[in-house]
Structure formats: C-alpha cells, structure tokens
VMD Tcl script that draws the C-alpha trace (Angstrom):
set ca {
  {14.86 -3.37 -29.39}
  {15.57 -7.03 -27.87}
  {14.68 -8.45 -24.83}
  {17.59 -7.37 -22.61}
  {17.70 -4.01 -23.97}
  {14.03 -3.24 -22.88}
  {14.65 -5.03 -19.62}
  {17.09 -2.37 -19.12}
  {14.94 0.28 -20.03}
  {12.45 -1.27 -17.71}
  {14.92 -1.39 -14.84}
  {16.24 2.17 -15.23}
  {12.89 3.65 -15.48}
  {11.79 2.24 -12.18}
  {15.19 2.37 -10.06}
  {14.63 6.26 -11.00}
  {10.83 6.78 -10.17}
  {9.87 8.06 -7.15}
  {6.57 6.78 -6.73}
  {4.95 2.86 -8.74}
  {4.58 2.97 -12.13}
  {1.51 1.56 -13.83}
  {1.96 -0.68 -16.50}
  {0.29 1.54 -19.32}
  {3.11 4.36 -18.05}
  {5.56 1.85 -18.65}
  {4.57 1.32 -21.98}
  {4.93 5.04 -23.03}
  {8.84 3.91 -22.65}
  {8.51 1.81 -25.33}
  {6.33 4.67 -27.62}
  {3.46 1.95 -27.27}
  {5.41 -0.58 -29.58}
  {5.05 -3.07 -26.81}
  {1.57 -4.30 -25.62}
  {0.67 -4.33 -21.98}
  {0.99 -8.34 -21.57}
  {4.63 -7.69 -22.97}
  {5.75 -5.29 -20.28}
  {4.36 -7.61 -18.36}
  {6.28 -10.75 -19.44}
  {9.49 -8.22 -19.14}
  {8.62 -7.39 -15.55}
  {7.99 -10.77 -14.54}
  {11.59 -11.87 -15.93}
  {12.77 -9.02 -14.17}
  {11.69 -9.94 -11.11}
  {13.41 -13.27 -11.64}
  {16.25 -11.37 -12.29}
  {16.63 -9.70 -9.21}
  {15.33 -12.67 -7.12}
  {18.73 -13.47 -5.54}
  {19.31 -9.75 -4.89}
  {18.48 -6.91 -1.84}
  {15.96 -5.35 -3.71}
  {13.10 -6.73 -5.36}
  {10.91 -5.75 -7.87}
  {7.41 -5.86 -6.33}
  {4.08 -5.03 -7.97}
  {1.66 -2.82 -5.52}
  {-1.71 -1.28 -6.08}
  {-0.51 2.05 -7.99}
  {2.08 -0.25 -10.07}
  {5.33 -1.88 -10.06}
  {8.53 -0.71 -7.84}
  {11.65 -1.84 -6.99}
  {11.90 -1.89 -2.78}
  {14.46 -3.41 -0.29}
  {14.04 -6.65 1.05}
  {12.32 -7.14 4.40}
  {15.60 -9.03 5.60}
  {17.92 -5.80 5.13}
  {16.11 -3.81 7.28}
  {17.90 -4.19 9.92}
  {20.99 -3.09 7.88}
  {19.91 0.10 6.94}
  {18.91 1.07 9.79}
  {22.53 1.65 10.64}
  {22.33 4.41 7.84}
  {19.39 5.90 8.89}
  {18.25 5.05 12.50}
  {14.61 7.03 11.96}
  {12.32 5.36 14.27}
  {8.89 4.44 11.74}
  {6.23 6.72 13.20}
  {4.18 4.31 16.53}
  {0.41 4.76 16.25}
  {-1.91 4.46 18.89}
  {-4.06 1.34 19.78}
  {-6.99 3.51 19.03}
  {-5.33 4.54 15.44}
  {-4.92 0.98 15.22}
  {-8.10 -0.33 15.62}
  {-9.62 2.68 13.80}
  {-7.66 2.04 10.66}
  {-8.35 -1.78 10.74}
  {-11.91 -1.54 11.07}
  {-11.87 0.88 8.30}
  {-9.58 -1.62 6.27}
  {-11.73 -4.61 6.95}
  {-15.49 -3.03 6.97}
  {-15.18 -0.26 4.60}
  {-17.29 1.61 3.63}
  {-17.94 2.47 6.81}
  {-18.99 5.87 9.21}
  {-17.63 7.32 12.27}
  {-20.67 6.00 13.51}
  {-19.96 2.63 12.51}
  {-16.16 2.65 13.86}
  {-17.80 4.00 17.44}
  {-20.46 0.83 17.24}
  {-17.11 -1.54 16.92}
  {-14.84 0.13 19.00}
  {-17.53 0.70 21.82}
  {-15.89 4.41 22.47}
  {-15.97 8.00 20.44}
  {-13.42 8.20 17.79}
  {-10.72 11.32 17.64}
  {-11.32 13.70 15.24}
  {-7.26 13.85 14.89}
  {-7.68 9.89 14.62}
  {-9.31 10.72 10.85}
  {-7.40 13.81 10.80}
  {-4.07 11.79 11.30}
  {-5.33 8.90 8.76}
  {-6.56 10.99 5.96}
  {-2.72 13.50 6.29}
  {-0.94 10.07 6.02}
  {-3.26 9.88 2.54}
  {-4.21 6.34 4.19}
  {-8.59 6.61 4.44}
  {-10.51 8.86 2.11}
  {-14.01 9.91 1.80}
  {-15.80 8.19 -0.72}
  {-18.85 8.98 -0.30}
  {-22.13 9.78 2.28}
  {-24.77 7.41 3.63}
  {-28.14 8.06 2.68}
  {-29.36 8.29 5.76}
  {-29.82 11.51 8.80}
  {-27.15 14.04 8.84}
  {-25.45 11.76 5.69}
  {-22.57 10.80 7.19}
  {-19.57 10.41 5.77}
  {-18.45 7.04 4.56}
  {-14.81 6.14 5.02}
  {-12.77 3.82 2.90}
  {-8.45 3.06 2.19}
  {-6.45 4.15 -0.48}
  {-4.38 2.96 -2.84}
  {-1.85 4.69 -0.89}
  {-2.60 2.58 1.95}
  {-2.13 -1.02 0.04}
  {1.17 0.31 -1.53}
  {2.43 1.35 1.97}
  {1.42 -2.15 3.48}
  {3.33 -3.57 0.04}
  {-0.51 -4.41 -1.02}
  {-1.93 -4.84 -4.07}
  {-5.15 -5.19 -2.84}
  {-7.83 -5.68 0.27}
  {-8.03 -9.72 -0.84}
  {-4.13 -9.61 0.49}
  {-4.93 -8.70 3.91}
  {-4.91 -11.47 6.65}
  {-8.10 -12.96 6.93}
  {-8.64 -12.65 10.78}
  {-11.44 -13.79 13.69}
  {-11.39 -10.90 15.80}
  {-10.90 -6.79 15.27}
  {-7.91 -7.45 18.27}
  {-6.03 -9.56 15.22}
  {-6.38 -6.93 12.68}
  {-5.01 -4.61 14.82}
  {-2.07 -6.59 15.91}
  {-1.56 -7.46 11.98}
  {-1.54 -3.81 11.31}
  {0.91 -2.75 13.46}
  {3.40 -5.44 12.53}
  {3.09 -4.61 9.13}
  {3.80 -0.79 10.03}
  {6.29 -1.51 11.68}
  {8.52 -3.31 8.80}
}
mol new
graphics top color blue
foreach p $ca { graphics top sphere $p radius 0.5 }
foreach p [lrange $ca 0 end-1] q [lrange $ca 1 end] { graphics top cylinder $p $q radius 0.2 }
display resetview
C-alpha cells in the first residue's frame, strides 16, 4: 500500500472513531505491516495535511483524534446552542488542586481550600470520569488518594500533566481551568 493510500486509511479510521485511537490500534489497520514510528510519520503528515483546514488532527493522552478548531466554535454553536455544563468555584478549585497536587486526599484538598469539600464535589468529578481513586494513604482511617484521568487530559485537549499552565497561585489554576472548560 503507498503512502497516500494508508493516509487514507488513517484518515477514515479516525474521522469514524468515536473515542482517540492509540497508535498500536492504528496499526492493527495496517495487519501490523507498518511499525509504530511509521503510523507515526503518516499521522504527522496528516496533520500537515489538514493544517489549513477546520478540523485538526490532534494527538491527546488516550491517542490521536481529529477535533474542530478552537476558532469555529463560535460557528457551531449556531447548530447546536448547548450551553457547556458551568462548574462551581468550589468544583473549580477542587479539581485544580487535584490536577496540580495529585495524589492527594480529601484531607489534603480541605488543608488548601481552608473549607470541607462536597461529597457531590467528588461525586460530580469522578461521574464526569475526570478524578479516580488510585490508591489509599498509609496512614489512620487510609484515606483515599485522588488523582486525574486520562479522560481528564483528553477533555482539556491534554496529552499530559507537563501541558498544564505552570501557575503561582491555586486562584490561577482555577481561573485556567475554567477557561479551558469553557472552549
């Protein structure tokens, strides 16, 4: 198969998947004739390909996906005027100390935020598959220790924690947060 055929392959496969698509997935395409640094080249080019377009090709945590550009958001809109969920300030802050300090307890977010935490704060964080429990701290009543997903970074357009803004004060990372949720 040459180069533009399996670019095509490439580009059909992800315009149709729901959800990224890991690179070793994307090889299973090919019936493992092409090596992952191939698929990789072929992604990369398409990515050029589609530079000038309104969609990109974006790798994310969980794999590769094509998305809309930031810029035509305001466009589509018009087709579908859904408001993006609003989070509270507390949700906010709870989910960026997680994001920044993680691991980290309920005890831990209470130190930072100087007030108890919501049990529907974790409740609404873990539904939107955004924190997890990893683990529990080896210490009284082992509490448990709260981390993101990769569900998270790929809704934030992530492909990891490194990508987050590096920020001074928790106030920032909650600001940063909620412009990011609200693209």
């Amino acid at each position: 198969m040459n180069i533009q055929d399996s670019k095509r392959v490439l580009e059909t496969a992800l315009i149709c998947a729901l959800q990224p698509v890991a690179v070793r997935d994307l090889r299973l395409l090919f019936d493992d004739a092409l090596d992952a640094e191939a698929v990789k080249r072929l992604l990369l080019e398409l990515q050029q390909d589609w530079a000038q377009r309104g969609v990109e090709l974006v790798q994310v945590a969980t794999g590769w996906r094509f998305q809309s550009r930031p810029e035509m958001r305001p466009f589509l809109d018009r087709l579908h005027p859904e408001k993006p969920p609003r989070y509270s300030r507390a949700t906010l802050e709870t989910l960026a100390i997680i994001a920044y300090r993680q691991p980290v307890t309920r005890g831990d977010i209470e130190d930072i935020r100087g007030v108890v935490v919501n049990s529907l704060i974790i409740k609404q964080l873990e539904d939107r598959g955004w924190i997890e429990v990893i683990g529990h701290r080896e210490s009284i009543g082992r509490p448990a220790l709260f981390a993101t997903t990769r569900q998270f970074l790929d809704d934030l357009g992530l492909q990891s924690l490194n990508q987050l803004p590096l920020l001074d004060s928790q106030d920032l990372a909650t600001d940063a947060l909620q412009a990011t949720l609200a693209l």
